[in-house]
C-alpha positions in Angstrom: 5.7 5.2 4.5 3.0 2.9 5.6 0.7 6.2 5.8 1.6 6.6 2.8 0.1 3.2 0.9 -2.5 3.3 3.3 -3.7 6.6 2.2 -2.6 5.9 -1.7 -5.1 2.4 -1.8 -7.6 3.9 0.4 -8.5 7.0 -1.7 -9.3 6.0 -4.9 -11.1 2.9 -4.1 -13.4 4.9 -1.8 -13.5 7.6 -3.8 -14.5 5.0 -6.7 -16.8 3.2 -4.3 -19.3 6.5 -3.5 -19.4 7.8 -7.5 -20.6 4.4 -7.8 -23.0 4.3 -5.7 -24.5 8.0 -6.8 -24.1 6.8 -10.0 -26.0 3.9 -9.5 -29.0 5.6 -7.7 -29.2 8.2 -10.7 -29.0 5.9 -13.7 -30.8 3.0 -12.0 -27.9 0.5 -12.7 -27.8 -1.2 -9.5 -24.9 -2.8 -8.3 -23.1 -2.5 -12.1 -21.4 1.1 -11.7 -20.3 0.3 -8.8 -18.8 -2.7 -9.5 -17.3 -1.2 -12.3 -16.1 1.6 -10.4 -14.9 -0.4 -7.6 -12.6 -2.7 -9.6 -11.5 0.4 -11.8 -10.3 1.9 -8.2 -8.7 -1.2 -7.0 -6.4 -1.2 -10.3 -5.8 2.4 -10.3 -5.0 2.3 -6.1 -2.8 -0.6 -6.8 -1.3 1.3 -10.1 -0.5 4.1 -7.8 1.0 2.0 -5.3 3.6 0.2 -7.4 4.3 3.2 -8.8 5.1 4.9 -5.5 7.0 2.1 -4.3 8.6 1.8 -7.6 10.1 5.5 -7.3 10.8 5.4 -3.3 13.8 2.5 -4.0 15.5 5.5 -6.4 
């Protein structure tokens, strides 16, 4: 289970992290889409979390 929210943050956070960063570099934004993408991550890793933990108690 740990693994499991381990995995389930860590993904989308770093996936958000690195499209930021290309974003960044292409469309000369520096830091904002990454930011942007970043925080965007953190709420979707932390969506997914609840949501796993949510359905592992049933």
């Amino acid at each position: 289970m740990a693994g499991k929210i381990a995995f389930g943050l860590m993904v989308p956070i770093t996936a958000a992290c690195f499209i930021g960063m290309h974003l960044d570099k292409r469309l000369n934004t520096t830091p904002w889409m990454t930011i942007i993408l970043l925080l965007l991550g953190v709420v979707v890793g932390f969506s997914g979390l609840y949501w796993m933990l949510k359905n592992d108690d049933n």
